[in-house]
PAZAPA-4460 file (N, C-alpha, C; in steps of 0.05 Angstrom, whole numbers, plus 32768, in hexadecimal, padded with zeros to 4 digits):
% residues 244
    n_x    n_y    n_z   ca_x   ca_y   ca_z    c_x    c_y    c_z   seq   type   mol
   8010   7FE8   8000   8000   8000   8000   8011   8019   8000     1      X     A
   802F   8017   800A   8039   8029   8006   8045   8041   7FEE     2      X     A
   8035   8031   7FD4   8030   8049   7FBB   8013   8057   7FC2     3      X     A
   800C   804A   7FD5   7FED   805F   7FD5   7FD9   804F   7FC7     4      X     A
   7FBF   804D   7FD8   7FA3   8046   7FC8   7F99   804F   7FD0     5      X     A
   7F81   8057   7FC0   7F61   8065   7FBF   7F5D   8057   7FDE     6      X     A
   7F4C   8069   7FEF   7F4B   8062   8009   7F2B   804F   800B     7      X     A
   7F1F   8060   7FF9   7F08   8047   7FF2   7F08   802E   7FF1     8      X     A
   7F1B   802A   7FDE   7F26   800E   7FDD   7F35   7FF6   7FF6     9      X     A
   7F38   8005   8009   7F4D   7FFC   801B   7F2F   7FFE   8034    10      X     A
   7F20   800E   8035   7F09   800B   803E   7F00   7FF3   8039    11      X     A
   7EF6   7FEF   8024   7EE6   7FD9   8023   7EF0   7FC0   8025    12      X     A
   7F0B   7FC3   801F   7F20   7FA9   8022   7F1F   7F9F   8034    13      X     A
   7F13   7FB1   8051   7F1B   7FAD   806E   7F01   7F99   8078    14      X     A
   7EEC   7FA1   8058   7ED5   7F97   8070   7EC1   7FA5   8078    15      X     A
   7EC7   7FC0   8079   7EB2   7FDA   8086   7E9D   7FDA   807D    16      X     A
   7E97   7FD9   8061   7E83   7FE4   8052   7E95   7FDB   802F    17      X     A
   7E7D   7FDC   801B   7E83   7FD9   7FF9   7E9B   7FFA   7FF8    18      X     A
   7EA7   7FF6   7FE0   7EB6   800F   7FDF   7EA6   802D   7FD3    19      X     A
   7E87   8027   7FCE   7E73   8035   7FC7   7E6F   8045   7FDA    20      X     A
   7E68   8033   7FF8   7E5F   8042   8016   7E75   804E   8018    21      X     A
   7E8F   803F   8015   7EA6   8055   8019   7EAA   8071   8014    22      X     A
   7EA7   8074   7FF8   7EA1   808A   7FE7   7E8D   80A0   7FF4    23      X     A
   7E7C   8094   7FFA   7E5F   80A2   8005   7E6E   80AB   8026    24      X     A
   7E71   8099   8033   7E79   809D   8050   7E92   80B9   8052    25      X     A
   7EA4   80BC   803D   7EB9   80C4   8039   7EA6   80E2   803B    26      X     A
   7E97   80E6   8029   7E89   80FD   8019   7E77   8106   8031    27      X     A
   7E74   80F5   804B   7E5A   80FB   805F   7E70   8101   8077    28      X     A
   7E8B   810A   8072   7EA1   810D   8084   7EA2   80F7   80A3    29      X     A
   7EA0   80E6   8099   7EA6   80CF   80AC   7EC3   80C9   80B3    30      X     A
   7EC9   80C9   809B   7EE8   80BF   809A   7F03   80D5   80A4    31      X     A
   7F15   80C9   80B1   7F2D   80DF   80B3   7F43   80D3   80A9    32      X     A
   7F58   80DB   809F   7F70   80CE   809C   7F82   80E2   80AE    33      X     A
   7F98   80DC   80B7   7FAD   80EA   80C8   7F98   80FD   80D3    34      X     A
   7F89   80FD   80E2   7F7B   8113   80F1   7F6D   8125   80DF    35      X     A
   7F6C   8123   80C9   7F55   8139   80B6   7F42   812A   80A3    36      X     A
   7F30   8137   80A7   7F0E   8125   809D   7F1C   8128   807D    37      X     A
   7F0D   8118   8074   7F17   8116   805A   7EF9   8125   804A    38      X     A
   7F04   8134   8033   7EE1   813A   8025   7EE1   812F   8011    39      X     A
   7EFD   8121   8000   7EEE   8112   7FEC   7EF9   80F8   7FED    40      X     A
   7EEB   80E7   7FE0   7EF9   80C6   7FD7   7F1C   80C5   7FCD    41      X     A
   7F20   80D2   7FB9   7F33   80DC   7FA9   7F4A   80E2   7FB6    42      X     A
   7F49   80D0   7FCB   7F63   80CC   7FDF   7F77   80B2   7FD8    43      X     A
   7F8C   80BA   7FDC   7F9F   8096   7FE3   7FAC   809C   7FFC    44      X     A
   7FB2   8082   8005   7FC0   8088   801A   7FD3   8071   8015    45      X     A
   7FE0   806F   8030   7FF7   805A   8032   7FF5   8048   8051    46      X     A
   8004   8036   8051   800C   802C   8066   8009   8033   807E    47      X     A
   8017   804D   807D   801D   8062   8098   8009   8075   80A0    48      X     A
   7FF1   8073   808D   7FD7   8085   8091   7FCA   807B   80A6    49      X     A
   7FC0   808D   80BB   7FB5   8087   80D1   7F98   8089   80C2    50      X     A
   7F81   8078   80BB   7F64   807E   80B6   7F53   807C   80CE    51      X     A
   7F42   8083   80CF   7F2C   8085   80E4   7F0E   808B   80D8    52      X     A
   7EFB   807D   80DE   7EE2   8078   80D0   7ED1   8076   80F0    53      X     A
   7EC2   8092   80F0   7EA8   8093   8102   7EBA   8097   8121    54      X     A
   7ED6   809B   8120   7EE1   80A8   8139   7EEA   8088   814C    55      X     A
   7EEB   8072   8139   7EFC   805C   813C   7F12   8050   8120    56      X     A
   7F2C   8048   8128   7F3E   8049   8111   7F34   802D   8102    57      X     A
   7F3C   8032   80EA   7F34   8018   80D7   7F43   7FFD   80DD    58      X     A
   7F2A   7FF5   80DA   7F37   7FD0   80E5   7F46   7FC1   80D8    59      X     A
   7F5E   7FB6   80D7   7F73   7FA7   80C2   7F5F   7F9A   80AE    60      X     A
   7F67   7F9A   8094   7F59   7F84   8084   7F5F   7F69   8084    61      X     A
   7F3F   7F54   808B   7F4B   7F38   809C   7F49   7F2F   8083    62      X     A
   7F51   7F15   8082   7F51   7EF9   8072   7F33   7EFC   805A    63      X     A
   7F2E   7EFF   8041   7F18   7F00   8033   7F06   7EE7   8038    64      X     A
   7EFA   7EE4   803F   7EE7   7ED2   8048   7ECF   7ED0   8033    65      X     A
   7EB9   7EBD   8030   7EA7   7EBA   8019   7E8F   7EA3   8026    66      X     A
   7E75   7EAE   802B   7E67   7EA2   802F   7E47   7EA2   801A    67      X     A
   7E38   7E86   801A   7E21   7E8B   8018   7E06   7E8D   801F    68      X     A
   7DF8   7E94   801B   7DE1   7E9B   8030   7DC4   7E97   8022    69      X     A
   7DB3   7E93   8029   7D97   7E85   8021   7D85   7E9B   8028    70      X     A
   7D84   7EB1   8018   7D6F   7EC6   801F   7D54   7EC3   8021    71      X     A
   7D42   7EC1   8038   7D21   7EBB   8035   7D1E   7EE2   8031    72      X     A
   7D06   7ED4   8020   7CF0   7EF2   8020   7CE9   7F03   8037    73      X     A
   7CED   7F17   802E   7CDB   7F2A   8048   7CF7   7F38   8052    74      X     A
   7D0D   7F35   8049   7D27   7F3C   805B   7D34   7F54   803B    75      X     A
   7D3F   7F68   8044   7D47   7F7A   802E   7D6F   7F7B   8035    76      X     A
   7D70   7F83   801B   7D96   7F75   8022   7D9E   7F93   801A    77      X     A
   7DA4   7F9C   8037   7DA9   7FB9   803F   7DB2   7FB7   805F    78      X     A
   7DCE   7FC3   8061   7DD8   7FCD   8080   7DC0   7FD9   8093    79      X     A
   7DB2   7FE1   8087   7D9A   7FF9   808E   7D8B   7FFD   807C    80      X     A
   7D70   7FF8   808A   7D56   800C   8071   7D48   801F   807D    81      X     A
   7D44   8033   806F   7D31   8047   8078   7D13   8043   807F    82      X     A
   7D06   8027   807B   7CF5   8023   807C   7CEB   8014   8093    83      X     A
   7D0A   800F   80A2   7D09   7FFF   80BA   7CFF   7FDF   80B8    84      X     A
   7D08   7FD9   809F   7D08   7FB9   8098   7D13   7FB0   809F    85      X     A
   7D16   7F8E   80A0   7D2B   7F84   80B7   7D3E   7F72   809B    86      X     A
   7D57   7F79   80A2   7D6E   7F70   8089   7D7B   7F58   808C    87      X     A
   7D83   7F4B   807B   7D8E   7F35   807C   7DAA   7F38   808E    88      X     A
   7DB4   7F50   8090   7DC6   7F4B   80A4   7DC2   7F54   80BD    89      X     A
   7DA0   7F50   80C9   7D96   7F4B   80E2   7D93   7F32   80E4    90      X     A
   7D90   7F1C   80D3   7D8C   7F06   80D5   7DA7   7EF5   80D7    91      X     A
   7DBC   7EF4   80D2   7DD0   7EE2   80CD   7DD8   7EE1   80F1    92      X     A
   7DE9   7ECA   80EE   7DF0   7EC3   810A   7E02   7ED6   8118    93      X     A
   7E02   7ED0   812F   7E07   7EE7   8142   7E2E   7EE6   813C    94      X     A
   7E38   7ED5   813A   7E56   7ED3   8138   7E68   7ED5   811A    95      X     A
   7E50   7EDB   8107   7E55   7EE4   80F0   7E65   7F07   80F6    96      X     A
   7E82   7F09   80DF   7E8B   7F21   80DE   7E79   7F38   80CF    97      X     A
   7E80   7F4C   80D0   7E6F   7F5E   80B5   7E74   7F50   80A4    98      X     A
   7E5C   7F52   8093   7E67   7F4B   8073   7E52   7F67   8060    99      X     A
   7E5F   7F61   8047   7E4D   7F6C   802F   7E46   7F5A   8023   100      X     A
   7E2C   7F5D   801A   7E24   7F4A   8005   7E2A   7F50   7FE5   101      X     A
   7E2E   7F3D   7FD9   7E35   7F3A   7FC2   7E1B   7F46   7FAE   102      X     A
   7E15   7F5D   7F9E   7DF9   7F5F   7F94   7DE5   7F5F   7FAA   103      X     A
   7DD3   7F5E   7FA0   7DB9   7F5E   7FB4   7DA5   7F4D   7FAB   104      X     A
   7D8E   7F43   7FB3   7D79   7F39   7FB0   7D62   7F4D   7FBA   105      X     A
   7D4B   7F56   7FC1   7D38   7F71   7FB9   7D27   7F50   7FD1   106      X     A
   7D16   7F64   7FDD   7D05   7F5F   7FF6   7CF9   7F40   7FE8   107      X     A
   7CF1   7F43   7FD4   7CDB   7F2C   7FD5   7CEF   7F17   7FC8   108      X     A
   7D02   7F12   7FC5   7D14   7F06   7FB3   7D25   7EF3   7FC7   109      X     A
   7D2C   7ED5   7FC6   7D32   7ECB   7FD4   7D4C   7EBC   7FCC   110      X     A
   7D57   7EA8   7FD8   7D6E   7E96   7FC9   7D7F   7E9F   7FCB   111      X     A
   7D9A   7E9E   7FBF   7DAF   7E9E   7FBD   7DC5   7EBA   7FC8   112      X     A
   7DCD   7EC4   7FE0   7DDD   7EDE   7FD9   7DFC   7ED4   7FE5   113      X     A
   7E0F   7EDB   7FDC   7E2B   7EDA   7FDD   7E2C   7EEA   7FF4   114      X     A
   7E40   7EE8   8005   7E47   7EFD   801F   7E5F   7F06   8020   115      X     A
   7E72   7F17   8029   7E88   7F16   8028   7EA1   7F27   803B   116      X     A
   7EA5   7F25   8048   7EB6   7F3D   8058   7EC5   7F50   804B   117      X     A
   7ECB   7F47   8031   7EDD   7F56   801F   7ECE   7F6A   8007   118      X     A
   7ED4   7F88   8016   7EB6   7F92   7FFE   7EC9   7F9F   7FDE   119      X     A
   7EDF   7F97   7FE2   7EEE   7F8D   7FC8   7EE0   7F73   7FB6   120      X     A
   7EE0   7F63   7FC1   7EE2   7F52   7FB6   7EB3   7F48   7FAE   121      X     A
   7EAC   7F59   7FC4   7E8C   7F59   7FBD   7E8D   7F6E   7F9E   122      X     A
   7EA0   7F80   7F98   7E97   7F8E   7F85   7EAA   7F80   7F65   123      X     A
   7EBE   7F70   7F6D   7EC0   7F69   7F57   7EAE   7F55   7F4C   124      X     A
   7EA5   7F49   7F5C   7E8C   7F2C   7F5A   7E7D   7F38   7F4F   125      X     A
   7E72   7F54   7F55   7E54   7F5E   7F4C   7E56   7F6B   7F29   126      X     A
   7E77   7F6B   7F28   7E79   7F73   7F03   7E73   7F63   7EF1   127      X     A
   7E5D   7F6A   7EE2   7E5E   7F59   7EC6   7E72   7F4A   7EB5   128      X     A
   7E8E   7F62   7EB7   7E9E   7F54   7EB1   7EAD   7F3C   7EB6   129      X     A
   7E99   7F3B   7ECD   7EAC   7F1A   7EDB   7EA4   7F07   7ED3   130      X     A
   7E8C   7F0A   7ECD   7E7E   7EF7   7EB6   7E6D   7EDB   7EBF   131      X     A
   7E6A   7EE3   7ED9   7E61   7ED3   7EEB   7E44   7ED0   7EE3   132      X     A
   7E37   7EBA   7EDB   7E11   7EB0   7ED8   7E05   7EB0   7EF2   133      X     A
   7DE7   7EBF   7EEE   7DDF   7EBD   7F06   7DC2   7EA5   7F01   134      X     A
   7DB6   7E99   7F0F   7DA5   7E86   7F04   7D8E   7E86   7F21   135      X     A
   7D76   7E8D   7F0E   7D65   7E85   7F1D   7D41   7E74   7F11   136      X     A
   7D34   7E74   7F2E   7D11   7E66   7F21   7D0C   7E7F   7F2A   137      X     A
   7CFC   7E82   7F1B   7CE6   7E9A   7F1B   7CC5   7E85   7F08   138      X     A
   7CB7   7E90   7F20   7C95   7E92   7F21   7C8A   7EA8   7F1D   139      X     A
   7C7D   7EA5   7F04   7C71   7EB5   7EFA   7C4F   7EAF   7EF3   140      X     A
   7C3D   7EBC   7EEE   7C21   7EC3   7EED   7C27   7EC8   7ECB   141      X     A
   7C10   7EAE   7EBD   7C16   7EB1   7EA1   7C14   7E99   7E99   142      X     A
   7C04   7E90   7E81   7C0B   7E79   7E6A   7C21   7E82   7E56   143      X     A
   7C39   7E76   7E5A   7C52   7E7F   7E49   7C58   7E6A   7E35   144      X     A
   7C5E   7E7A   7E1E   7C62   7E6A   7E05   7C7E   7E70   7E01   145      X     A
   7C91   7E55   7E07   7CB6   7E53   7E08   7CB3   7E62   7DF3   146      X     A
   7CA2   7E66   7DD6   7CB9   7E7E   7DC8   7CB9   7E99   7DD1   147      X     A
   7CA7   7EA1   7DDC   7CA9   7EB7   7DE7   7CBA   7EC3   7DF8   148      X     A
   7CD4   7EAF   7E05   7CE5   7EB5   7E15   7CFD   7EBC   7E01   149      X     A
   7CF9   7EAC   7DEE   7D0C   7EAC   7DDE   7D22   7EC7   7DD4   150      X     A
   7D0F   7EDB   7DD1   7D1C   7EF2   7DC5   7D2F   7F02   7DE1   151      X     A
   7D2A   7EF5   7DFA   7D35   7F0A   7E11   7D4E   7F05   7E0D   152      X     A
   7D60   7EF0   7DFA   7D7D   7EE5   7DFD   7D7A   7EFA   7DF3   153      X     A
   7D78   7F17   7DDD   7D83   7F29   7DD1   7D86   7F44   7DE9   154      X     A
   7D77   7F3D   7E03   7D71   7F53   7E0C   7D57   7F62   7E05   155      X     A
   7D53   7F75   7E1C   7D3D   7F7F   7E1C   7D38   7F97   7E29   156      X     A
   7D31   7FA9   7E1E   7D2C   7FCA   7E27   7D0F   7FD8   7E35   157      X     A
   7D11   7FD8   7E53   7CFA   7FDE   7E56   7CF0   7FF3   7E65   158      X     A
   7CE7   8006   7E60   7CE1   8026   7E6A   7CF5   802E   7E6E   159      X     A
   7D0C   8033   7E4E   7D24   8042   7E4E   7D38   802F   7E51   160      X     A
   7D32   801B   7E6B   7D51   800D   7E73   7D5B   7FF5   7E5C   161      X     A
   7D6E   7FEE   7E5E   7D75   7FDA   7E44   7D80   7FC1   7E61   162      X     A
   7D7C   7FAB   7E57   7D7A   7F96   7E64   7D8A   7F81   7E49   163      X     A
   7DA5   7F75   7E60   7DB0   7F5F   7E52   7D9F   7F4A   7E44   164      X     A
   7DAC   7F38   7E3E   7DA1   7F18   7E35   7D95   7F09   7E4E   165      X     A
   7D86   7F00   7E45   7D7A   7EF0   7E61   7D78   7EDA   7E56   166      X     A
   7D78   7EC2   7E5E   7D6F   7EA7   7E53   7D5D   7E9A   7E67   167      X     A
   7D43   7E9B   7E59   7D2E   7E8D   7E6A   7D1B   7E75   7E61   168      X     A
   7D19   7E61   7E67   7D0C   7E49   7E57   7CF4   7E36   7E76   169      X     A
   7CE5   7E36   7E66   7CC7   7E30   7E7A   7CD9   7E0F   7E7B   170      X     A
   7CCC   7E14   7E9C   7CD2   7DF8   7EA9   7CB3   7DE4   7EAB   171      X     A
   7CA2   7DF6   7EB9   7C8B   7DED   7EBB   7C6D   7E01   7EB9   172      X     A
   7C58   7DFC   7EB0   7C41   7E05   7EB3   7C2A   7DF4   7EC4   173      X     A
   7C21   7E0A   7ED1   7C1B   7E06   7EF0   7BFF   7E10   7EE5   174      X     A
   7BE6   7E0D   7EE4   7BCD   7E1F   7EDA   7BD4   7E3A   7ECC   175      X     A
   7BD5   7E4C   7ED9   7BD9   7E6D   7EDA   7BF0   7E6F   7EDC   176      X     A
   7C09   7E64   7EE9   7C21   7E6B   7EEB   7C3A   7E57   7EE3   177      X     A
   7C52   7E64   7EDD   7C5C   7E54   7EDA   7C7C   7E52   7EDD   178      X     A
   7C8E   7E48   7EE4   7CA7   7E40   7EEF   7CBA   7E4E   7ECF   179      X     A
   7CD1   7E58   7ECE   7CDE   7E59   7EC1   7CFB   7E60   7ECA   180      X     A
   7D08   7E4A   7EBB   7D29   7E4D   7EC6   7D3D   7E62   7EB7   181      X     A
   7D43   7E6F   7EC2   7D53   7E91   7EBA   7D6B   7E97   7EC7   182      X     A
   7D80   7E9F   7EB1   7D99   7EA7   7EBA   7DA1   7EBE   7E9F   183      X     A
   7DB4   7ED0   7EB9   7DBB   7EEA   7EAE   7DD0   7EEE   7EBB   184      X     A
   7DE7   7F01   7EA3   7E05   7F00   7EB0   7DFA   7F23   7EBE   185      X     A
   7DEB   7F32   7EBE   7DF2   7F4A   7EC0   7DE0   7F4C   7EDA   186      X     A
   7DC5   7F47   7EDA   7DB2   7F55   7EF3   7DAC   7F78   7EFE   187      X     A
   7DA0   7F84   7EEF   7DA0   7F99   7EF7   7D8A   7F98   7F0F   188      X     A
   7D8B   7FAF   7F1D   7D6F   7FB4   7F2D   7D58   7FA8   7F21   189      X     A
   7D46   7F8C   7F30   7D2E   7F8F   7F33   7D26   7F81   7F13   190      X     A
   7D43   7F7B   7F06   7D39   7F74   7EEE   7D30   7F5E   7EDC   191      X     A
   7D28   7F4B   7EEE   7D1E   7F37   7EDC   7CFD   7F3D   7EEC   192      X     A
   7CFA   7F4A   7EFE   7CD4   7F51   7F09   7CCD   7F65   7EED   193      X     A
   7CDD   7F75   7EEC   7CE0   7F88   7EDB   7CDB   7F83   7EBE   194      X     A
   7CE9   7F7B   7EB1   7CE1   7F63   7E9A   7CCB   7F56   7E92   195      X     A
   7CC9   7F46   7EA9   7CAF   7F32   7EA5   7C94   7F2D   7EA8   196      X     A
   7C99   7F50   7EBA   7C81   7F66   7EBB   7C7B   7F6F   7E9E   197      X     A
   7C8A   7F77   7E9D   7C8E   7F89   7E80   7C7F   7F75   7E65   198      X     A
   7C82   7F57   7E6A   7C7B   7F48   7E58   7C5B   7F40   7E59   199      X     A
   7C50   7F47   7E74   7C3C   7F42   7E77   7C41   7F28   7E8F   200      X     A
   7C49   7F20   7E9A   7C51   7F08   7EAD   7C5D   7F13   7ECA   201      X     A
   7C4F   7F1E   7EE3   7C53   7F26   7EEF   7C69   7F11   7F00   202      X     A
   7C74   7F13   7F0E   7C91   7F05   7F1E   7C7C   7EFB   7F40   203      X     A
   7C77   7EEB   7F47   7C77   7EDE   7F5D   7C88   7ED4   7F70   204      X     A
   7C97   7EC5   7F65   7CB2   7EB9   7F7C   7CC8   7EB4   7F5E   205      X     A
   7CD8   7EC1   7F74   7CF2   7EC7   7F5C   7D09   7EBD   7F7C   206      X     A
   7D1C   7EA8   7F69   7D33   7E95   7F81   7D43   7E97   7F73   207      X     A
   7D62   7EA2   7F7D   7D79   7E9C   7F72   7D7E   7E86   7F80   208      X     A
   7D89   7E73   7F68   7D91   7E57   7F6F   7DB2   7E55   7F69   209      X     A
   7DC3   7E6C   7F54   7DD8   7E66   7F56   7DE9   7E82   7F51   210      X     A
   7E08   7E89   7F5C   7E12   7EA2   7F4F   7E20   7E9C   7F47   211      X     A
   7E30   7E9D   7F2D   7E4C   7E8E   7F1F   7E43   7E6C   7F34   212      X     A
   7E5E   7E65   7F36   7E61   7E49   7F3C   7E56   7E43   7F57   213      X     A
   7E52   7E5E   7F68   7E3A   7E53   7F81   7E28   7E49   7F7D   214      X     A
   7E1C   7E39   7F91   7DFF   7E27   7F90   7DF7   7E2A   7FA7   215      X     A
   7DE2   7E28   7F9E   7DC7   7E37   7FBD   7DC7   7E14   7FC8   216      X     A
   7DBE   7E06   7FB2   7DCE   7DE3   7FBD   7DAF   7DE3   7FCF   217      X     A
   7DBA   7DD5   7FEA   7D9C   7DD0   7FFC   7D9E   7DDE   8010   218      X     A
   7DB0   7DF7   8010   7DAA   7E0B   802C   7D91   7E0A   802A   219      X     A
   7D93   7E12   8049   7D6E   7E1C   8051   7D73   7E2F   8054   220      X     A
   7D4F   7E42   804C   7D50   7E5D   8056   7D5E   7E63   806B   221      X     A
   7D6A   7E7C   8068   7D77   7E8A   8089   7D91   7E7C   8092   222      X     A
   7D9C   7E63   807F   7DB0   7E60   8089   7DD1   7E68   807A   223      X     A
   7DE5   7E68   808C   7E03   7E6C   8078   7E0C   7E60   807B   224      X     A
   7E19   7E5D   805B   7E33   7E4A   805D   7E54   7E59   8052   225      X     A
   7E67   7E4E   8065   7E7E   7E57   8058   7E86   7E47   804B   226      X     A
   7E96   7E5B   8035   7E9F   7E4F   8018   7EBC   7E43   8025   227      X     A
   7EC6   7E24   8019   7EE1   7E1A   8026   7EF3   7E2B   8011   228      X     A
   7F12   7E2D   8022   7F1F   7E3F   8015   7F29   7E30   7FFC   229      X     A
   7F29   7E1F   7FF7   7F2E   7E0E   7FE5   7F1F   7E16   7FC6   230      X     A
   7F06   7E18   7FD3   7EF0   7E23   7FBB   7EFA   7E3F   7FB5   231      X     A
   7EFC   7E48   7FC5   7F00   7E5F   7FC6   7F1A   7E6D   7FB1   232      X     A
   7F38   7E61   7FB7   7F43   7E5F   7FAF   7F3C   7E59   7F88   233      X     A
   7F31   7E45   7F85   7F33   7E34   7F68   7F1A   7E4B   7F5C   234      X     A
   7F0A   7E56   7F67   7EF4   7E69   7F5E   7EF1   7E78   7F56   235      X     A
   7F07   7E8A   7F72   7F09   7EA6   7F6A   7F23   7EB6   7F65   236      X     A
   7F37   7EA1   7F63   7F50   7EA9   7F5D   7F62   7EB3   7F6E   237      X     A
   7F58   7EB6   7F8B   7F66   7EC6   7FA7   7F83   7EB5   7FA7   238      X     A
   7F94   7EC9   7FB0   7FAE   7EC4   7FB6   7FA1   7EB0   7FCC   239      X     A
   7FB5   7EA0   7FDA   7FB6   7E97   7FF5   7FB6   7EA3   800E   240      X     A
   7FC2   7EBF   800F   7FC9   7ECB   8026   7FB3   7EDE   8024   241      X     A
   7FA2   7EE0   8017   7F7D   7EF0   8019   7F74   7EDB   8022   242      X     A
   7F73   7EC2   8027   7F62   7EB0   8030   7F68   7EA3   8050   243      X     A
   7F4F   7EA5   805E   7F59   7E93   807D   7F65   7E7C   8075   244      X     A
***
């Protein structure tokens, strides 16, 4: 560190928060380095920089750690909501470290979320460019005819927004509703409710079942699992000395 990095970066490295909240926290004068609040992001520091966040100094950055977690409905994947909802990281066990979650899943949305102490490493996961598939069932309201899914592999634009390739192919029809298996490298906000609204097929229960090579597998709701470093290693490419 002693050429200097973006202090954001070294924030979220630690654990604190994504390097986003960093940014934000930086700009809401939380942060000090050597005894002066900082006003913008557009800092580096080094080694020898004393930081301080909220009038306690920043915590060494530990071992990158990687868990997964079985999101039930009704829980919103947020440090805090304004709405006074209760968050999935009210629910995790009491001897769990901070983590960030990898992406998000939206209140009614359940299955699969990545966890991570390292909010480096939550934001490279969350780039498209990493190229990582996300795969889920989604229940939908609708008699669906498989060609009609067909055209979403080109993408799809809807009230302005442009929406990747989706690949979706009916599993089952249920009376009125029906099961369809769906995977997308990109995920914007809200966007396969969004979509399938849009098509006339309103979204009922929407489960991530996989992220890149994670598997939701047979967790139960509400529970975590840590990823072995082994996986970890062969996965995500971590040196050895980022890993417990």
């Amino acid at each position: 560190m002693d050429k200097g990095e973006r202090i954001a970066k070294v924030m979220a490295r630690a654990g604190l928060c994504s390097r986003r909240d960093a940014e934000a926290w930086i700009l809401d004068g939380r942060v000090k380095v050597d005894g002066k609040v900082l006003e913008s992001p557009a800092f580096c520091i080094t080694s020898k920089s004393r930081i301080v966040v909220d009038g306690k100094p920043l915590p060494s950055a530990e071992p990158t750690r990687l868990w997964l977690y079985n999101k039930p409905r009704g829980l919103v994947t947020t440090h805090r909501d304004e709405m006074g909802r209760r968050t999935i990281f009210e629910s995790l066990p009491p001897d769990m470290p901070r983590v960030i979650s990898v992406g998000r899943l939206d209140l009614n949305s359940e299955g699969l979320l990545l966890l991570t102490n390292d909010g480096e490493l939550a934001r490279h996961l969350e780039l498209p460019s990493t190229g990582w598939i996300r795969r889920y069932r989604v229940r939908v309201n609708g008699k669906i005819d498989p060609n009609d899914l067909l055209p979403l592999k080109k993408g799809i634009t809807v009230e302005g927004i442009h929406y990747g390739p989706i690949t979706a192919t009916l599993e089952r029809q249920q009376g009125d509703n029906a099961w369809l298996a769906v995977s997308l490298q990109e995920g914007k906000n809200r966007e396969l409710r969004r979509v399938f609204e849009h098509l006339g097929w309103p979204v009922s229960r929407l489960i991530r079942i996989s992220f890149g090579p994670f598997q939701l597998g047979t967790l139960e709701q509400g529970q975590v699992k840590a990823v072995q470093n082994k996986v970890m290693k062969e996965q995500l490419g971590l040196k050895p000395q980022k890993i417990l």
